[in-house]
C-alpha positions as MATLAB code, in Angstrom:
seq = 'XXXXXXXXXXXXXXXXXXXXXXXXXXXXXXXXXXXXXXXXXXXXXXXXXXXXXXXXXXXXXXXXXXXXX';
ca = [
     101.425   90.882   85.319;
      99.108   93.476   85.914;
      99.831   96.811   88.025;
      97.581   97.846   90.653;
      94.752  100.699   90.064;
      96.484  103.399   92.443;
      93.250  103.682   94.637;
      93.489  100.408   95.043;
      97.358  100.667   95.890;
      96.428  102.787   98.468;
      93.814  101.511  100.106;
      96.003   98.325  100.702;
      98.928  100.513  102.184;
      96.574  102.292  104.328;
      95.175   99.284  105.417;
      98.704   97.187  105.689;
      99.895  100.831  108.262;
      96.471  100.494  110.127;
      97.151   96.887  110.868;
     100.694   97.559  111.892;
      99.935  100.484  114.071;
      97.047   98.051  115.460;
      99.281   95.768  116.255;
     102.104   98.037  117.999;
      99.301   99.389  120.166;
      98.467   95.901  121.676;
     100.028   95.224  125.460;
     102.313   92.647  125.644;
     101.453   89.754  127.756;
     104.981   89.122  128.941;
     105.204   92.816  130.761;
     104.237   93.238  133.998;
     101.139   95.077  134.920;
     102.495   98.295  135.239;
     104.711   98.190  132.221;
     101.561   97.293  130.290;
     100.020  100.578  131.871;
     103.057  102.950  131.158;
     103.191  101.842  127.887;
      99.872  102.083  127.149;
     100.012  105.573  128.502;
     103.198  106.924  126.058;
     101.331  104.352  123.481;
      98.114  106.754  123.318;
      99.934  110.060  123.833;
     101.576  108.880  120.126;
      98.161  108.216  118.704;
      96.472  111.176  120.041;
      99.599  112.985  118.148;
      98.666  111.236  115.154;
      95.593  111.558  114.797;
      95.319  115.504  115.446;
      98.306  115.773  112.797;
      96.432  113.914  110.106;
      95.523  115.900  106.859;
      91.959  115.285  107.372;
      91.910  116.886  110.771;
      94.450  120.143  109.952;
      92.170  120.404  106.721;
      88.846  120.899  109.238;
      90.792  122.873  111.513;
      92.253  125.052  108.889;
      88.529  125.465  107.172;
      86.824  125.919  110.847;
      89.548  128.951  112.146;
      89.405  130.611  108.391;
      85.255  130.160  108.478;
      85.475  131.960  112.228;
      86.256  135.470  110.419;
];
């Protein structure tokens, strides 16, 4: 059995999380209206969070505030 190139590893990983976090995001039909809404509120709050802690965006950040002097 072959291994997996690593890029390739983690590419599928990253994808497989994506998918997951896709799918945790999604309102449950079951839940009332407003449950759908509160959750949906605290559900975006967390993916706001990580987004703006992702290396990608602290990299620009950190690039943009030392390019500022």
């Amino acid at each position: 059995m072959e291994e997996e190139p690593l890029g390739q590893a983690l590419r599928t990983y990253i994808t497989t999380k994506i998918r997951e976090l896709g799918e945790w995001v999604k309102p449950d039909p079951a839940d009332s209206l407003l449950l759908q809404v509160l959750k949906l509120m605290y559900k975006s709050v967390v993916v706001l969070l990580l987004t703006a802690l992702s290396p990608v965006v602290l990299l620009f950040l950190i690039i943009s505030f030392v390019g500022g002097f």
